[in-house]
LOTOR-784414 format. One line per 4 residues: number of its first residue (from 1); for each residue x, y, z of C-alpha. Coordinates in pm, 1 decimal. Each point is the difference from the previous one (the first is absolute). Example, Ala and Ser with C-alpha at 12.3 -4.5 7.8 and 13.67 -1.06 7.14 Angstrom:
REM LOTOR-784414
1 = 1230.0:-450.0:780.0 ~ 137.0:344.0:-66.0
***
This chain:
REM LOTOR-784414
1 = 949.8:-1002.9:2259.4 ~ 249.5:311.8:-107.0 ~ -29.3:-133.8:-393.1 ~ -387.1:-23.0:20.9
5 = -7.8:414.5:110.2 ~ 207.2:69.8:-215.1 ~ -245.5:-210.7:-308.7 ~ -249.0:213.6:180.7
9 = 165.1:360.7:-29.3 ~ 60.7:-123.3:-364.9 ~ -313.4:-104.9:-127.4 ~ -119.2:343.5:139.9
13 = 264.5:176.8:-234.3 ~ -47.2:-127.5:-288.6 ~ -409.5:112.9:86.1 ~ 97.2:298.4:13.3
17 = 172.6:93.6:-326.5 ~ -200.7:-147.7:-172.1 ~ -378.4:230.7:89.8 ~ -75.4:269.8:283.4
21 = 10.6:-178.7:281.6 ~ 11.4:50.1:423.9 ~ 5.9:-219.9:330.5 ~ -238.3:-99.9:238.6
25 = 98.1:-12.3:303.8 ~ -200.0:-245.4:215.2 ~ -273.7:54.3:210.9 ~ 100.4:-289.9:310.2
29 = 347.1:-132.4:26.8 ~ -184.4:-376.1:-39.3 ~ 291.6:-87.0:-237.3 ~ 392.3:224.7:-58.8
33 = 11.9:-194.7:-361.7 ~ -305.5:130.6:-191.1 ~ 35.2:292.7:-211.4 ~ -260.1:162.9:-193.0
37 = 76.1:237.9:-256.8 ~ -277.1:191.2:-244.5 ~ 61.8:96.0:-346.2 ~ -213.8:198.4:-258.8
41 = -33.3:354.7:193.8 ~ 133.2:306.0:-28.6 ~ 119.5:230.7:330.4 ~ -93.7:366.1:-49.1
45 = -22.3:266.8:253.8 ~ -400.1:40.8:-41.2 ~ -121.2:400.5:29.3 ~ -355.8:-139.9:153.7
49 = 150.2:-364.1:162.9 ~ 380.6:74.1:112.1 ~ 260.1:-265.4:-105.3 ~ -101.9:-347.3:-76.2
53 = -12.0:-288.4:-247.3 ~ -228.5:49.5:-292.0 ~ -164.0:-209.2:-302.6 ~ -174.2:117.1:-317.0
57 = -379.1:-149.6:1.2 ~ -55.8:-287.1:-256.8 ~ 376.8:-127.1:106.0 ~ 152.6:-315.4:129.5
61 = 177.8:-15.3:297.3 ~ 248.0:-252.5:145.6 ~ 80.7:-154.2:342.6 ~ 274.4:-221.2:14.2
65 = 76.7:-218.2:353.0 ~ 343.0:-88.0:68.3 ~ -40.8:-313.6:205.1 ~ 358.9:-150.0:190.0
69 = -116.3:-300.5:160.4 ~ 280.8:-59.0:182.3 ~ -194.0:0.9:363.6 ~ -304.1:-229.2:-162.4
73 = -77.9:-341.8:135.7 ~ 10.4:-251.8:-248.5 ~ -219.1:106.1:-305.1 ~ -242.1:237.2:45.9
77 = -299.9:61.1:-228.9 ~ -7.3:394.9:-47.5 ~ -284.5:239.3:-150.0 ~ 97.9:366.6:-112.5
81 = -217.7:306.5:-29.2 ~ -45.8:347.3:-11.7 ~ -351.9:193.7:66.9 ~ -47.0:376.3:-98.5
85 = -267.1:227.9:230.3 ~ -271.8:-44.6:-240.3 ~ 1.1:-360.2:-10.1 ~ -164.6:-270.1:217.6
89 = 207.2:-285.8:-145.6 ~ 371.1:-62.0:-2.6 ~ 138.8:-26.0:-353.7 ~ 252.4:-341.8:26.6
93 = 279.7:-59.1:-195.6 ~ -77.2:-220.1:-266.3 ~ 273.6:-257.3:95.3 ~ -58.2:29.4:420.6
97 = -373.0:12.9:-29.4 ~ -275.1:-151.7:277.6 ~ -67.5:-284.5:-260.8 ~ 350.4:-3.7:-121.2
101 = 245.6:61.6:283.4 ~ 352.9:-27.0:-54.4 ~ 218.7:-227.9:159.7 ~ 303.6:140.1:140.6
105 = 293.7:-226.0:213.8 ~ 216.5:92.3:266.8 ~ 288.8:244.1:-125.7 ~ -174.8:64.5:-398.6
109 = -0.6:357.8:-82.2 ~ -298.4:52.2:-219.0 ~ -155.6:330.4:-172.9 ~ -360.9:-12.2:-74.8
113 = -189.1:303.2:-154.4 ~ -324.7:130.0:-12.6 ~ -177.9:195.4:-260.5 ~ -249.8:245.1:145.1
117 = -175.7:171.1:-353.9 ~ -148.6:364.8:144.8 ~ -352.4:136.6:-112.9 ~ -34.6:289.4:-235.7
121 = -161.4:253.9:156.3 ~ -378.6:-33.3:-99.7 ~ -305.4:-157.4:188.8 ~ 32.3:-104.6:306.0
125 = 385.1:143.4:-3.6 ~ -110.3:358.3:-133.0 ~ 186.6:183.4:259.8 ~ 230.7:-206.3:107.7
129 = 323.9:247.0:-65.9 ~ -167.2:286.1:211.2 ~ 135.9:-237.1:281.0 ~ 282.1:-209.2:114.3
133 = -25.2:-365.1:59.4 ~ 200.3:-238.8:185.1 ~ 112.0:-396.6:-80.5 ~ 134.7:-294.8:204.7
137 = 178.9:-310.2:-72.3 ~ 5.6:-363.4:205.4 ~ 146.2:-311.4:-24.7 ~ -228.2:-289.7:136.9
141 = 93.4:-416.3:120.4 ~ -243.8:-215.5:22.3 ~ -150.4:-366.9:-171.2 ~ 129.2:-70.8:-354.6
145 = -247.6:143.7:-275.2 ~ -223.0:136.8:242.2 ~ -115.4:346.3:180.3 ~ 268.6:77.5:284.8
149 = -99.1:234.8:312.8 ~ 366.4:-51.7:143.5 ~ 145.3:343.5:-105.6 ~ 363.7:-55.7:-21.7
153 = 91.8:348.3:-70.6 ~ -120.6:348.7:-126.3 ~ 115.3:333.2:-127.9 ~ -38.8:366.6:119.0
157 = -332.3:141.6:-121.8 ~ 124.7:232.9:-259.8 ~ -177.2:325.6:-127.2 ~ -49.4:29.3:-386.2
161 = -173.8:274.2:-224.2 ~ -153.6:-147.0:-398.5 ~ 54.9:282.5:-216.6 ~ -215.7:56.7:-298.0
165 = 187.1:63.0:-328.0 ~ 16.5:395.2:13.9 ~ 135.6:-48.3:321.9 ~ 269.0:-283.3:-62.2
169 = 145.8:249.2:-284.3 ~ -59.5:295.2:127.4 ~ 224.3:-144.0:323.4 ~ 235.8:-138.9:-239.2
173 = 53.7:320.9:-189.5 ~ 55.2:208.9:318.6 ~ 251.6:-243.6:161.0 ~ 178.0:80.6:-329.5
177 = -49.4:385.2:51.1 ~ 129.3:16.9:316.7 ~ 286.9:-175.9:-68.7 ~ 55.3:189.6:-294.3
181 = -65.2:334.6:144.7 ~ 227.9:-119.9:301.0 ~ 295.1:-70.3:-214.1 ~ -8.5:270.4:-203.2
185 = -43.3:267.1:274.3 ~ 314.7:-113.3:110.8 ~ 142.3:66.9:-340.5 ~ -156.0:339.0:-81.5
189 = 268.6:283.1:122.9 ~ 308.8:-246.1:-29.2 ~ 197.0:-79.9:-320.5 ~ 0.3:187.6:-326.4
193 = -290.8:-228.8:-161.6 ~ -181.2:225.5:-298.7 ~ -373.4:71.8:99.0 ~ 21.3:91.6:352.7
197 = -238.7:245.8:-20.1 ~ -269.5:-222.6:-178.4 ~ 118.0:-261.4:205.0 ~ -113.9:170.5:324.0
201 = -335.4:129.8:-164.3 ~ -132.5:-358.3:-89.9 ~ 155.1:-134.9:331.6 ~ -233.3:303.2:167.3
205 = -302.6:-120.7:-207.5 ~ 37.4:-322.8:43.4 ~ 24.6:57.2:404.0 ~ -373.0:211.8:-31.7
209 = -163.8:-309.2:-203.0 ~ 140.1:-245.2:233.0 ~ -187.8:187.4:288.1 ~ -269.5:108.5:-159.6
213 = -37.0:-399.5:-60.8 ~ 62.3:-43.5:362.8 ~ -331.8:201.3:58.2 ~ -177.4:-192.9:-230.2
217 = 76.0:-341.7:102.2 ~ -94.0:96.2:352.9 ~ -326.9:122.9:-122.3 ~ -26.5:-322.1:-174.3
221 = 3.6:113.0:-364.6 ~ 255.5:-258.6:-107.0 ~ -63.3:75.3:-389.3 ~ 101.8:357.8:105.3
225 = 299.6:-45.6:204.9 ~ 118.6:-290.9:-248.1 ~ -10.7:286.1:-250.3 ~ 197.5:215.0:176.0
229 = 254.3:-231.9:121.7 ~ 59.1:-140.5:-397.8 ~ 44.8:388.5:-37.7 ~ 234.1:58.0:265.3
233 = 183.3:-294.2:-160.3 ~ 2.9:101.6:-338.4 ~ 116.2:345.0:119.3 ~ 339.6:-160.8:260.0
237 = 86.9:-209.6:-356.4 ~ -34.8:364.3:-192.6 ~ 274.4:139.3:255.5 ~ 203.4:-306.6:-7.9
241 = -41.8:74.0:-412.2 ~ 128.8:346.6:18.5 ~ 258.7:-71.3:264.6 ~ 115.5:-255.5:-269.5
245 = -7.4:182.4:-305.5 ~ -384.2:-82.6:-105.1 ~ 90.0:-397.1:116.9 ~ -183.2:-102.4:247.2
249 = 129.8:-381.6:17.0 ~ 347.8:140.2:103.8 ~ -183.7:47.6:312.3 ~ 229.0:-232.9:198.5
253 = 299.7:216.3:-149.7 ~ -151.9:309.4:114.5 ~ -73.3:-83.5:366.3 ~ 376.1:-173.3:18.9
257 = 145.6:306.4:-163.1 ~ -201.6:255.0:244.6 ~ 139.0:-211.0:317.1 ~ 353.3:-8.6:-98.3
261 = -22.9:383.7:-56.6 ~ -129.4:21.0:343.0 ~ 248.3:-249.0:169.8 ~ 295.3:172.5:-177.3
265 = -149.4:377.8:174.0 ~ -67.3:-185.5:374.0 ~ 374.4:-107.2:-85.9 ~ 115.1:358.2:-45.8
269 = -185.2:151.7:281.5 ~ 123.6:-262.1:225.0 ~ 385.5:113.9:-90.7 ~ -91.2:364.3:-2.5
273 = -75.7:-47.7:361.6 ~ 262.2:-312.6:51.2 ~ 233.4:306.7:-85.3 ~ -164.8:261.1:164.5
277 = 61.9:-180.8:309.1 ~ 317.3:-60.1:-71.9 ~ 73.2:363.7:-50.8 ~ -134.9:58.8:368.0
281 = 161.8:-274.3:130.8 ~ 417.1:27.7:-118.2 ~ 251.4:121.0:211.3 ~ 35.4:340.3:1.2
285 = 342.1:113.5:-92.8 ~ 186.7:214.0:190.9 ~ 116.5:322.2:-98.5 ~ 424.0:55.7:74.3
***
C-alpha cells in the first residue's frame, strides 16, 4: 500500500509544477486514498474578499482526482464531478461520467480530471465578481454506465472569487509591487548601490499608487485600481533601475546585493556587542 501513496504524492507533484494549483481537503473521511487537487487559480490576498483562490472569467479550470483503490472491493464502476454555486448540474469527467463510468480494480491508482470552463462575466453572470463563490467535488459507485446515488466520497466546499480581466491584472501587477517594494525596502539604506535617493522616491510613489489602488478596488473600480497597481509596478522596476545603474533586469542582483550588505552589518553589530560583553565580562586584573 506504501508504493501506491507514494504514486499518489507523485502524481500530485508533478500537478503542481506544471500550472497554479492547491488541495482539497475532503469534506467526510468516506475514503483516506482520494485526493483532489485544483489547478488553474491564482491565490491573492483580495482588498474586498480576504485570501482565497481566484480565476479570470472566460477561463478553464481543472480538477484532477487521485483515486488509490487499494481498500475497493473487486472492480468498482466510479463517476467523478465537480459542481460550482451557480450550477444545478455536476460537470463529470469525461472519462468517469454517469453514461461512461470508469472501471477501477482493487489496488489501481488512477487520476481522472475534470474540465470546468467559467462564464465571462455578462448576462446572467454580470456581477458575478462583486461576490465570492464556492465549489465541491465527489466521487460516486454505483451500476456500470448508469446514474449512481451511492456517494463514495466528497471534498470540502471551497470558497472561490471569478475575477474580471481588470481585476486578474490589476491583482497580478500588485502581487508584483509588493514584492518588489518589499525587497527593495530592505535594500534602500544598506550597500553603496548608485541611485539611493531616486531609489527611495519611486519606492515612496510606488507605495501611494499601490494604496491609492487599494481604495479603489474596495470601491470596486477595478479599471482604476488596475491602473494604479501597473503604476506602482512600473515605478518598484524604476527603483530597481536606478539602484542598478538604469537596469532594471539586474533586479535579482540588486535585492541579493542589498541583503548581503545587510547580513554583513547584523554581523558587525553582533561582534560589537559579542565584544562589548566581553569587555564587561574579563577578569579584572589586579593592580601589585
Amino acid at each position: 500500500m506504501k508504493h501506491k501513496k507514494i504514486a499518489s504524492i507523485l502524481a500530485i507533484t508533478v500537478l503542481s509544477l506544471t500550472v497554479p494549483f492547491f488541495s482539497i481537503p475532503r469534506a467526510h473521511a468516506f475514503d483516506d486514498n482520494i485526493q483532489y487537487a485544483m489547478a488553474g487559480f491564482q491565490t491573492y490576498s483580495d482588498p474586498l474578499f480576504g485570501t482565497l483562490p481566484t480565476a479570470r472569467e472566460g477561463s478553464t479550470v481543472t480538477l484532477t482526482v487521485i483515486i488509490d483503490a487499494s481498500d475497493f472491493s473487486g472492480q468498482q464502476n466510479v463517476t467523478v464531478g465537480v459542481k460550482p454555486s451557480w450550477a444545478t448540474s455536476w460537470v463529470n469527467a469525461t472519462n468517469a461520467d454517469t453514461d461512461s463510468t470508469l472501471a477501477v480494480t482493487r489496488n489501481q491508482v488512477v487520476a481522472v480530471t475534470v474540465s470546468l470552463p467559467l462564464p465571462t462575466l455578462t448576462g446572467t453572470f454580470t456581477g458575478y465578481n462583486l461576490q465570492t463563490h464556492t465549489w465541491q467535488a465527489r466521487v460516486w459507485i454505483g451500476a456500470l454506465n448508469s446514474p449512481s446515488t451511492s456517494i463514495h466520497d466528497t471534498s470540502a466546499t471551497t470558497t472561490f472569487a471569478l475575477y474580471s480581466n481588470d481585476q486578474a491584472d490589476g491583482m497580478a501587477a500588485r502581487e508584483q509591487a509588493n514584492e518588489r517594494i518589499g525587497y527593495i525596502s530592505t535594500v534602500l539604506g544598506f550597500g553603496s548601490e548608485p541611485g539611493q535617493t531616486k531609489a527611495a522616491a519611486d519606492i515612496a510613489q510606488a507605495q501611494a499608487e499601490r494604496d491609492l489602488g487599494n481604495t479603489n478596488y474596495a470601491a470596486r473600480n477595478f479599471a482604476g485600481a488596475r491602473a494604479n497597481y501597473q503604476a506602482a509596478l512600473n515605478l518598484a522596476n524604476s527603483a530597481a533601475g536606478a539602484l542598478s545603474g538604469g537596469d532594471a533586469t539586474t533586479f535579482t542582483s540588486v535585492l541579493l546585493g542589498g541583503i548581503g550588505a545587510f547580513l554583513f552589518g547584523v554581523g558587525i553589530f553582533i561582534a560589537g556587542i559579542g565584544g562589548f560583553l566581553y569587555l564587561l565580562r574579563r577578569p579584572k586584573m589586579k593592580m601589585a
